[in-house]
Legacy VTK file of the C-alpha trace (Angstrom):
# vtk DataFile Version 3.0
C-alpha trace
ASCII
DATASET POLYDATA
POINTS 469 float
4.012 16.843 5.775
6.231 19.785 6.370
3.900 23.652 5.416
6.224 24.766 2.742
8.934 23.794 0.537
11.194 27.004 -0.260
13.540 25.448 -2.955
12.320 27.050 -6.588
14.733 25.440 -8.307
14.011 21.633 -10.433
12.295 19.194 -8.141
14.626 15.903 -8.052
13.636 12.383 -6.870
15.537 9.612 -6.482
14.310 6.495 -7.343
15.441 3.242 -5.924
14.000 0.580 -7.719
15.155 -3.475 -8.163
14.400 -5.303 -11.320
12.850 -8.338 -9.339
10.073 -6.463 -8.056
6.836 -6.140 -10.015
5.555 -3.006 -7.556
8.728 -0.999 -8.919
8.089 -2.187 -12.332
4.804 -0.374 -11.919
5.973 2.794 -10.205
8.620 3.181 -13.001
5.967 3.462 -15.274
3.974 6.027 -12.906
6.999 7.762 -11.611
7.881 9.356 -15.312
4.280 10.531 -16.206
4.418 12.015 -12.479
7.901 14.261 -13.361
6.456 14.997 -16.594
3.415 16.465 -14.972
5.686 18.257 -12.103
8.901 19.296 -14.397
10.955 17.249 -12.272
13.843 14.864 -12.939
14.786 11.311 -11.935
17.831 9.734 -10.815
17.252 6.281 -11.670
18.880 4.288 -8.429
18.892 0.317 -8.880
19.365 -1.473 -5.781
19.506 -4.741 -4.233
15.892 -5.431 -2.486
17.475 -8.934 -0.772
20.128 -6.856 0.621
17.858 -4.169 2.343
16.001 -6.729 3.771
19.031 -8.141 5.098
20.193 -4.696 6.596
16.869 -4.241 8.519
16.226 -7.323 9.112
13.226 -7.969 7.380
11.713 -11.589 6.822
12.192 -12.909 3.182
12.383 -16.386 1.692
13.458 -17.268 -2.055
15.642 -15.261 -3.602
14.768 -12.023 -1.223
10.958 -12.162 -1.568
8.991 -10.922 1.089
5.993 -11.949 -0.420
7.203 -15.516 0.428
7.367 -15.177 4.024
3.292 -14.013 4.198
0.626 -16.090 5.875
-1.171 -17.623 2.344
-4.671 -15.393 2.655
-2.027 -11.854 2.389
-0.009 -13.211 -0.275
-3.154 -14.698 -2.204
-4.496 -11.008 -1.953
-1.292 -9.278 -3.094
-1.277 -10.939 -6.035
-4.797 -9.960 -6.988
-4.177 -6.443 -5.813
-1.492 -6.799 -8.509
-2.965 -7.673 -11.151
-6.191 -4.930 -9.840
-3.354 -2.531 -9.889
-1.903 -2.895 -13.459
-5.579 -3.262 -14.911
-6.104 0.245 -13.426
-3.364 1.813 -14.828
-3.092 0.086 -17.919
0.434 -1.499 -17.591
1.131 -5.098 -19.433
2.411 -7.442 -17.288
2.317 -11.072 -17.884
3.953 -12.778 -14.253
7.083 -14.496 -15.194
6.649 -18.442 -14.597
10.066 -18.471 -12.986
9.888 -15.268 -10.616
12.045 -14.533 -8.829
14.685 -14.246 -11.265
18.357 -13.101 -10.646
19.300 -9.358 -10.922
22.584 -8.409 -10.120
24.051 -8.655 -13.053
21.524 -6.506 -14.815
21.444 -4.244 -12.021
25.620 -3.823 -11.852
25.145 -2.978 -15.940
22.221 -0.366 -15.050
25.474 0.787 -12.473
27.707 1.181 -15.170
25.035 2.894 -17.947
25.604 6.615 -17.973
22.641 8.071 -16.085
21.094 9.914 -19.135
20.648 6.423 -20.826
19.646 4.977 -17.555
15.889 4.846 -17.728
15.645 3.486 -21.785
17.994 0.062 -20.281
15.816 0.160 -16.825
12.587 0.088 -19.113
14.125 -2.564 -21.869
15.323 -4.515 -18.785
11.998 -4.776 -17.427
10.011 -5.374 -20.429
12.131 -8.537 -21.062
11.198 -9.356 -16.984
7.851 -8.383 -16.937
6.359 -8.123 -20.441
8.786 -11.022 -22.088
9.309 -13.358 -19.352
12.836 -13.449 -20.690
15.975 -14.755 -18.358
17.410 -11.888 -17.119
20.332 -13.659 -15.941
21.733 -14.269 -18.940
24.739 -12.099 -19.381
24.279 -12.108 -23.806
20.775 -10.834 -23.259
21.652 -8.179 -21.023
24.450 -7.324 -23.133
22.727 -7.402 -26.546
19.942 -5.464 -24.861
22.697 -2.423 -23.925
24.127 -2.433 -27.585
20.442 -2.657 -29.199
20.086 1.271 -27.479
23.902 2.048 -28.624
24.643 3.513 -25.169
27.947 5.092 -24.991
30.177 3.074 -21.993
33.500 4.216 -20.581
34.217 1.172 -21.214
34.220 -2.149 -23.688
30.666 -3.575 -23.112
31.573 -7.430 -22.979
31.513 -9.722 -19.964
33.737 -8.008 -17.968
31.421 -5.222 -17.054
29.674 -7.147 -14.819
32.438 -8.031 -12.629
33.842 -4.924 -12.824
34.080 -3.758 -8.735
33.325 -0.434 -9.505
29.999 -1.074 -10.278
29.653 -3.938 -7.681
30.546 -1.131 -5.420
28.556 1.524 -6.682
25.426 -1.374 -6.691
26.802 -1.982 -2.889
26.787 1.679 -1.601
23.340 2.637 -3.281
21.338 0.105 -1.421
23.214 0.996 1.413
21.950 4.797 0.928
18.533 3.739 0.727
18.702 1.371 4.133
20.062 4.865 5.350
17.420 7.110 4.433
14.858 4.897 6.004
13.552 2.525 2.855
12.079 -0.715 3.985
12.065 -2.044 0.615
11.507 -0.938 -2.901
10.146 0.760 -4.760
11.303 3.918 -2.888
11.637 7.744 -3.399
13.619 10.195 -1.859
13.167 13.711 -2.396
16.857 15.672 -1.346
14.459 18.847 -1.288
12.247 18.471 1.326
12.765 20.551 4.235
14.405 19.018 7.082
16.890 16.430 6.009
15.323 15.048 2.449
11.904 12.680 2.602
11.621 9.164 1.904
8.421 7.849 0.129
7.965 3.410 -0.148
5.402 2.128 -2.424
3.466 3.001 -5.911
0.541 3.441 -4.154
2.331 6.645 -1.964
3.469 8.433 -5.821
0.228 10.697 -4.302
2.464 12.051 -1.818
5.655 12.379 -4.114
3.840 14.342 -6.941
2.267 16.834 -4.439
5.707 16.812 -2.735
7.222 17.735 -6.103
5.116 20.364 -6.957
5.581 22.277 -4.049
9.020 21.993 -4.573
8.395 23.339 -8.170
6.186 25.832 -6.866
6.664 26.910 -3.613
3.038 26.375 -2.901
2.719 24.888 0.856
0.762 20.996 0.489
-1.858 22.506 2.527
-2.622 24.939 0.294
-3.154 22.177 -2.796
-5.979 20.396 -3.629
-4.482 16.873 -2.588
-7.265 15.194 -4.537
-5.946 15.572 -7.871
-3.097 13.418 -6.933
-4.973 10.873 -5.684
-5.090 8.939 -8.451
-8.036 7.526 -10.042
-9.122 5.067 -13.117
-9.709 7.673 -15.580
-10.045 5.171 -18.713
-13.576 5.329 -20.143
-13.301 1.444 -21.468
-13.014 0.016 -18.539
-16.138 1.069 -16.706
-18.674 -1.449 -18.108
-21.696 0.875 -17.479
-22.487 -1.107 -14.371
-24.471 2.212 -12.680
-26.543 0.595 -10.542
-28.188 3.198 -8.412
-27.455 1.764 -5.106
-25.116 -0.035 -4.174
-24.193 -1.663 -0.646
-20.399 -0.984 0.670
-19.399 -3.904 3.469
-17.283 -2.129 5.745
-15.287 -4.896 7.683
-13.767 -3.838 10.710
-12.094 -3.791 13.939
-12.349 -0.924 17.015
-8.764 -1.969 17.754
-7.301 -1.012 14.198
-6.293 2.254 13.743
-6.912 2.103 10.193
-10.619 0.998 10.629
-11.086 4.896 12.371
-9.244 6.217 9.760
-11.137 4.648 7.246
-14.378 4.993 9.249
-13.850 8.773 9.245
-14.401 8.771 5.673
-17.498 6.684 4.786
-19.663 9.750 4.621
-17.143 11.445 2.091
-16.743 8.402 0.345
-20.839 8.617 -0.267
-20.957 11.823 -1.119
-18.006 11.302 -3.496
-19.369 8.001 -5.305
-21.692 8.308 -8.243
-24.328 6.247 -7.199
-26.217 6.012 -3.849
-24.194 3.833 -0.799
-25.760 2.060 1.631
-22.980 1.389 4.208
-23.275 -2.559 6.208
-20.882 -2.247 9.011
-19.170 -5.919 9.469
-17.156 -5.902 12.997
-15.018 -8.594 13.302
-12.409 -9.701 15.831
-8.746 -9.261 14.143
-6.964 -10.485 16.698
-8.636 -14.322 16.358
-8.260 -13.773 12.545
-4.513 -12.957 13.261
-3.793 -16.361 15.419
-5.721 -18.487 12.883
-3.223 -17.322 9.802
0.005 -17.397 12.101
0.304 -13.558 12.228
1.702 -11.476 15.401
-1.259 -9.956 17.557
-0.094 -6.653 17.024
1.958 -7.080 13.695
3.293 -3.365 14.300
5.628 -3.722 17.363
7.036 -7.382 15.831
7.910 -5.261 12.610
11.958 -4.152 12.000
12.350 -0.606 13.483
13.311 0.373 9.890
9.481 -0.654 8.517
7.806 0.567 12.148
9.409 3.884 11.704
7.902 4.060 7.962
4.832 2.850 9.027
3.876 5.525 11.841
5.129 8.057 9.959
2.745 7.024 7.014
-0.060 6.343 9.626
-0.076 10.353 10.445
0.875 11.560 7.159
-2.942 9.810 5.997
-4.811 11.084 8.685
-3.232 14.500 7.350
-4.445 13.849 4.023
-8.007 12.698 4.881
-7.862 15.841 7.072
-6.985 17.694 3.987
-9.143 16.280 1.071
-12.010 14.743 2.913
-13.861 14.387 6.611
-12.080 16.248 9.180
-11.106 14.412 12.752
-9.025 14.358 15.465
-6.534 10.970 15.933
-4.845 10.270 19.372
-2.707 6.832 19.278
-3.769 5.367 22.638
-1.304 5.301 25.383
-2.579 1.369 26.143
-2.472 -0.324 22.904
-3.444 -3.455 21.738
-7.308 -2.721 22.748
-9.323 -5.643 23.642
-12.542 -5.257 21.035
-14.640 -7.915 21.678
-16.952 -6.357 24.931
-17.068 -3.361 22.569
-17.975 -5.276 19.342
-20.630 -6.776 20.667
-22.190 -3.626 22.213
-21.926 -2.062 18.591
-23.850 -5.157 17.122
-26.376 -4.515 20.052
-27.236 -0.570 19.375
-25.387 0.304 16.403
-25.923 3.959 17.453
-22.605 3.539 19.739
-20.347 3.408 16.834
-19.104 7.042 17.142
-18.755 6.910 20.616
-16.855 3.826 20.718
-14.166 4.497 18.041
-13.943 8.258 19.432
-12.603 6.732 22.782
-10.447 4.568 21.140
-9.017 6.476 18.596
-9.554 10.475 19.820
-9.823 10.548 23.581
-7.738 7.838 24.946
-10.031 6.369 27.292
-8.865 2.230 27.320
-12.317 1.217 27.315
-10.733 -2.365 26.129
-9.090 -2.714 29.498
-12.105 -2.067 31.960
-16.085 -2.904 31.806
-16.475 -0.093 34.366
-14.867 2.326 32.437
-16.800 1.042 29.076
-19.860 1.497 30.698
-19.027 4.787 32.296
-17.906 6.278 28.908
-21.414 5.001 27.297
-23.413 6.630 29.902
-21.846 10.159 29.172
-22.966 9.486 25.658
-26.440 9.043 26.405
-26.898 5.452 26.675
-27.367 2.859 29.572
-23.964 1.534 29.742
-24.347 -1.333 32.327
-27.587 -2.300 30.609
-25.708 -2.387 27.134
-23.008 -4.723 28.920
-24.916 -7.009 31.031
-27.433 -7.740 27.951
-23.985 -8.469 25.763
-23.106 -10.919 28.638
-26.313 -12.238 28.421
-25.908 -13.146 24.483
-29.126 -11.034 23.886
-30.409 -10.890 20.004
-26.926 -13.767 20.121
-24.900 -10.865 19.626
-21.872 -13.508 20.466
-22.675 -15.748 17.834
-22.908 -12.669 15.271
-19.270 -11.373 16.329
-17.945 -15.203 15.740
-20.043 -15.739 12.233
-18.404 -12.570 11.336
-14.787 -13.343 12.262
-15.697 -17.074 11.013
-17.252 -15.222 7.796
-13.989 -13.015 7.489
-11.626 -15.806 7.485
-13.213 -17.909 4.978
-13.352 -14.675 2.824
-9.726 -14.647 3.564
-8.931 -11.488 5.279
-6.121 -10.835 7.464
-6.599 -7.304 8.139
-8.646 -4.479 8.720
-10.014 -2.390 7.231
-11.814 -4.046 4.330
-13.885 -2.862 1.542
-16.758 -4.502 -0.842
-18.816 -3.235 -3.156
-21.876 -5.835 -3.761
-20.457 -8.572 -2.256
-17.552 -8.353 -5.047
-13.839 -8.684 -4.654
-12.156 -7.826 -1.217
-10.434 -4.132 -1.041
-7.959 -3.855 2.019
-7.025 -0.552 3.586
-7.820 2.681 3.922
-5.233 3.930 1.287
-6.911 2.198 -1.373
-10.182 4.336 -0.904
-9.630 5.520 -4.760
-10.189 1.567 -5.488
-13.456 2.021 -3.339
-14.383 4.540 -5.627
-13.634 3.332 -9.030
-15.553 0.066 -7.968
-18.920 2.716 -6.913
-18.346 4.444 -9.662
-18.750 1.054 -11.842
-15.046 0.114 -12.956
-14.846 -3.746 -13.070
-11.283 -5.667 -13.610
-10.637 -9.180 -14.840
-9.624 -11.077 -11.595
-7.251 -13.516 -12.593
-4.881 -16.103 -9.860
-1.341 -16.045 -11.078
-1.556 -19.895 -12.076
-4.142 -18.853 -14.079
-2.389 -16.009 -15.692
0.954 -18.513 -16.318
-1.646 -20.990 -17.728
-2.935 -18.182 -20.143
0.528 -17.087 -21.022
1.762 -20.217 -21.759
-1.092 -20.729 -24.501
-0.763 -17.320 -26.052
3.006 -18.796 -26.748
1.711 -21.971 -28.085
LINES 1 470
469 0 1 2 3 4 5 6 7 8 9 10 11 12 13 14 15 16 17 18 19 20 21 22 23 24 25 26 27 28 29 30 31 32 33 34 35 36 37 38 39 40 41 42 43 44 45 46 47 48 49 50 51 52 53 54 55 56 57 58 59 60 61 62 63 64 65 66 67 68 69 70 71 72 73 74 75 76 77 78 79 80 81 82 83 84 85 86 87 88 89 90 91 92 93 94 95 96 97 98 99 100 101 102 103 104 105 106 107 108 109 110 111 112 113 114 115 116 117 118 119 120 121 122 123 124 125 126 127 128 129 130 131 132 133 134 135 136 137 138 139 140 141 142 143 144 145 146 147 148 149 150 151 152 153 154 155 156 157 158 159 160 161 162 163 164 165 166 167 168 169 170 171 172 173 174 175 176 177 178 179 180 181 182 183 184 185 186 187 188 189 190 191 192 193 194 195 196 197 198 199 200 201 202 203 204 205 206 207 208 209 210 211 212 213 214 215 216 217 218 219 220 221 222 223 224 225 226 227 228 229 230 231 232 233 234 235 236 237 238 239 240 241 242 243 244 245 246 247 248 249 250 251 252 253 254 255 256 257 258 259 260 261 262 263 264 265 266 267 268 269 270 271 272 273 274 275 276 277 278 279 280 281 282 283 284 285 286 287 288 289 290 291 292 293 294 295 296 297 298 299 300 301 302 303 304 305 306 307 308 309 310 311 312 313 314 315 316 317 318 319 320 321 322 323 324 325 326 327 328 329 330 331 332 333 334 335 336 337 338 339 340 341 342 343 344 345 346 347 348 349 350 351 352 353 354 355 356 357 358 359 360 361 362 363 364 365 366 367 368 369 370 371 372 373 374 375 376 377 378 379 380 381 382 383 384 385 386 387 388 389 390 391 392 393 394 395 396 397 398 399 400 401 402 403 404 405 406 407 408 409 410 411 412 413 414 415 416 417 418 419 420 421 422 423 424 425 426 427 428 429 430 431 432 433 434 435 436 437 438 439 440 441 442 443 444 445 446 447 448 449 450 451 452 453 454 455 456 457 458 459 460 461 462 463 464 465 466 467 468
């Protein structure tokens, strides 16, 4: 994040959203009580996700999804994460039985609505989506649905709107702007103001970064000067913690030396203690990421097989977190190793040995950029300056003493059955997996005694289609 915004005038974002997509359903929900709060305004941008994925290449099967194209443990978890999410922030959604539904039609109209009527079709358009489970293609609906808000049109609001090339065009050139300003995918938010060429933002769960973007814009303060933590956001609703304040609790911390989000992560398990409401007993759960990865059919190192668009994004996210833990939390250093993929097994099983070489191993991983992955000698050379006997730590892990082998594969095997493909993850008591280090707010609702209703989304079709009956 750049020090400080100089631009006093009305914070803008742009929002690029598609109707199809039930993240961007949530963040334009989010996104309005966020300009609210910062005095900002929105330019309501829909776009085509299919057709972004197209430009950068990005994998995607039915109609555009690129939930489609994920091994079955990652999309099985995106869906609950879902359906976690919208439970936190009190949002209806029932999944619609037929998803993914056509939206270009809709979307061309949204082109052709005047942008101060924008946001009342974007919302009735996405109630009938995501609330109604109504057919979105149909061209009556859509244009009942514009005449029910009387918005004023330049022109006759029939049939012909929608093939119309102006607003083909003007559908056309917008997700073309947002493939140019670096969006893998929506929802996305660009912010014109930011010093240095404008700032892109993907994701509801990065509106954090927007709203403390937009107030600095608003107020000239620099982000480092901001308490960051009052963005983060948090479930505030008193009805959904059940009272379930159990004095301790045990956090399973599952991870890998090799994932730069584990150290991350790991950096902040002392803050996250001191921040919970209850006492934490931390149960560190190495596992090897790479086997989990070739069992489920992803890459070994899923970041260099990603489009350049989505690496880009990615390692600039990667550093603008460790800037926020940095800010709001633990401080530490973070050095991306110059030899990268590291090789974590010799080194797991030393940590499952003596436990007390967790700092040291993740600080030459992840700080001083020793490849301890790539050499025993060097492994054992960088545990001696740490205190410990290095070759006696190795040769016992060769040895399979206290079957420190068999613990390493009962975790991987352990992880996989859980259905994890990727590191870090989160659970509180044994209870639902929580994956990454950017959902440490989850983490903490979960201490702090927030449950949700976990729910499969053949369930929740099942459910809807009773509540019709």
């Amino acid at each position: 994040m750049n020090s400080i915004i100089k631009n006093s005038k009305q914070p803008i974002v742009e929002f690029f959203y598609d109707l199809q997509c039930p993240w961007a359903y949530i963040a334009s929900k989010r996104i309005e009580q966020i300009t609210k709060r910062t005095n900002a305004k929105v330019i309501w941008t829909p776009v085509l996700l299919g057709e972004i994925y197209k430009a950068i290449k990005a994998p995607q099967g039915k109609a555009g999804s690129a939930t489609d194209v994920m091994p079955l443990p990652k999309r099985q978890y995106i869906t609950k994460d879902l359906l976690r999410t919208v439970q936190r922030y009190n949002i209806e959604l029932n999944f619609h039985p037929r998803h993914p539904i056509q939206t270009i039609y809709a979307l061309r109209l949204l082109h052709a609505t005047p942008q101060s009527y924008r946001a009342a079709l974007t919302r009735a358009f996405y109630r009938l989506y995501w609330v109604d489970n109504a057919d979105i293609s149909d061209l009556s609906l859509l244009l009942n649905t514009a005449q029910s808000l009387k918005i004023p049109y330049d022109e006759p609001l029939d049939s012909s709107i929608f093939s119309n090339k102006k607003y083909q065009n003007s559908l056309s050139s917008s997700t073309a702007r947002a493939v140019e300003y670096g969006s893998p995918g929506v929802p996305s938010f660009w912010l014109e103001q930011y010093p240095g060429g404008g700032r892109l933002y993907w994701g509801q769960d990065r509106l954090h970064f927007v709203e403390a973007a937009l107030t600095s814009i608003s107020t000239g303060v620099s982000i480092e000067q901001m308490d960051l933590l009052k963005f983060y956001p948090r479930c505030s609703v008193e009805k959904k913690f059940n009272g379930n304040n159990k004095k301790v609790k045990t956090l399973k911390f599952w991870f890998d030396f090799s994932s730069q989000y584990s150290y991350i992560a790991y950096t902040q398990l002392s803050w996250i203690k001191k921040q919970a409401k209850c006492e934490v007993n931390i149960e560190y759960m190495p596992f090897l990421l790479g086997f989990v990865f070739d069992r489920i059919g992803t890459p070994q190192t899923p970041l260099l097989k990603l489009n350049e668009t989505r690496k880009a994004y990615d390692i600039r996210d990667m550093y603008e977190w460790v800037q926020f833990w940095n800010q709001v939390g633990d401080k530490f250093k973070f050095y991306y190793p110059d030899v990268f993929p590291i090789r974590s097994v010799n080194i797991s099983r030393i940590f499952l040995l003596e436990p007390k070489t967790l700092e040291c191993i993740f600080k030459a991983c992840w700080v001083d950029n020793i490849p301890i992955g790539t050499s025993n000698d060097l492994l054992i050379e960088t545990l001696n300056k740490s205190g410990f006997d290095g070759n006696a730590l190795f040769q016992a892990t060769q040895q399979n003493v206290n079957n420190v082998k068999d613990k390493l594969r009962e975790n991987t095997d352990r992880a996989i059955k859980l259905g994890m493909f990727g590191a870090p993850v989160f659970q509180v008591d044994d209870g639902e997996l929580v994956w990454g280090q950017d959902r440490i707010n989850v983490v903490l609702d979960l201490l702090d005694g927030w449950t949700w209703q976990s729910k499969d989304i053949e369930t929740m079709k099942k459910d809807d289609e009773k509540a019709k009956l």
